[in-house]
C-alpha positions as CSV (number, residue, x, y, z in Angstrom):
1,X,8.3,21.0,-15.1
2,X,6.8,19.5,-12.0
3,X,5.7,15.8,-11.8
4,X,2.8,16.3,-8.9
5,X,-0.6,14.3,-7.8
6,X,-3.4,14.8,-10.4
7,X,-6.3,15.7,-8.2
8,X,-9.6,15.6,-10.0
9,X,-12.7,15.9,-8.3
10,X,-11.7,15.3,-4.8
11,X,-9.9,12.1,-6.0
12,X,-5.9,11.2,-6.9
13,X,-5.4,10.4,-10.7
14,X,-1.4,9.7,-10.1
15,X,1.3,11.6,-10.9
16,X,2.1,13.7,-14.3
17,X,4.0,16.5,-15.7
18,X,2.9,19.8,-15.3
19,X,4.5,23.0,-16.0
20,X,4.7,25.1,-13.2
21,X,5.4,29.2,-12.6
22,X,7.6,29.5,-9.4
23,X,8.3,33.3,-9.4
24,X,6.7,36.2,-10.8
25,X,8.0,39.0,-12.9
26,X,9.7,40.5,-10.1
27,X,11.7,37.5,-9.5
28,X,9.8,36.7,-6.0
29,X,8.7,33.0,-5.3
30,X,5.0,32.5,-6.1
31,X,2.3,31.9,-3.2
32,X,3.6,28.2,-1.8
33,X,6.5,27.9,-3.4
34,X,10.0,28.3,-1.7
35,X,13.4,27.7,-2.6
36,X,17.2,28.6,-2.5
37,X,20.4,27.2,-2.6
38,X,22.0,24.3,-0.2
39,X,24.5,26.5,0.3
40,X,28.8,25.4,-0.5
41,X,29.8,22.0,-2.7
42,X,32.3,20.4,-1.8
43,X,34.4,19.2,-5.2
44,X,32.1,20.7,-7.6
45,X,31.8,24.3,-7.7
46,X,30.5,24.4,-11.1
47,X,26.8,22.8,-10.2
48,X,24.4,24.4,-9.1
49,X,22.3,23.0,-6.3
50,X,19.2,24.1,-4.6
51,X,16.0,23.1,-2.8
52,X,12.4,23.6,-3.9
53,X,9.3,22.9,-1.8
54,X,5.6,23.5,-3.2
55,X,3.1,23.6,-0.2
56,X,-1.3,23.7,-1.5
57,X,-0.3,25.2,-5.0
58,X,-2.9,24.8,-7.0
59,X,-1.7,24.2,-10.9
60,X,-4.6,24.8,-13.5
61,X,-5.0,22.0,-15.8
62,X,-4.2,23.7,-18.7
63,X,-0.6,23.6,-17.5
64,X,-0.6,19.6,-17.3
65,X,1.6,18.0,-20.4
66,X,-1.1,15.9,-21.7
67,X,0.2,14.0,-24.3
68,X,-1.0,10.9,-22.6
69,X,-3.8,11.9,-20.4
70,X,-6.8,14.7,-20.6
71,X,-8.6,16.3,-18.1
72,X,-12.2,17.4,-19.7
73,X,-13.8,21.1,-18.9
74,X,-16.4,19.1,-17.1
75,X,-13.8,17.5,-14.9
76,X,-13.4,14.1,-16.9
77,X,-10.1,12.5,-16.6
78,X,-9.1,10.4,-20.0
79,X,-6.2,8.6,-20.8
80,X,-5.2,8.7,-24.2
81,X,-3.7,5.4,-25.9
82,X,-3.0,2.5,-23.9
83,X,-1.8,2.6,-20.5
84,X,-0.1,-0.6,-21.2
85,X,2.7,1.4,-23.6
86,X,3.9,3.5,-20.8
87,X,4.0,1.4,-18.1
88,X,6.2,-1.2,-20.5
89,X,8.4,2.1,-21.2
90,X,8.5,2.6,-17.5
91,X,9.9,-1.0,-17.1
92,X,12.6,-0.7,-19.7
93,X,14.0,2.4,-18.3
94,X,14.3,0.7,-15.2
């Protein structure tokens, strides 16, 4: 799961989760996507601990979670429910 910019139409909707393939079925990174490890920990050998950068993927919208918010074949962006509920979520987890 990726949390990236919702661009609809030319125009930034925020940022929701998305599920994202980053290699294929031969275990090579997928076009824009790059990533390994950050090489030795020091104390904690049991984590494992990497690096991940996504440059002009392009995620279909049937991969975004959309529990809370819809994106329309015609390119209409809905939020479903209030918005009001998850940002009062977002300040009580903070």
């Amino acid at each position: 799961m990726v949390f990236a910019q919702a661009i609809v139409n030319g125009k930034s909707k925020g940022v929701y989760p998305f599920l994202v393939q980053i290699k294929d079925s031969d275990l090579s990174w997928m076009p824009g996507v790059e990533g390994g490890d950050i090489g030795p920990k020091i104390g904690f050998h049991a984590k494992e601990n990497g690096y991940m950068f996504f440059k002009n993927v392009r995620i279909p919208k049937n991969n975004l979670f959309n529990k809370y918010v819809d994106i329309s074949k015609e390119g209409e962006f809905k939020i479903i429910g209030d918005p009001r509920v998850s940002y009062g979520t977002m300040m009580h987890i903070r």
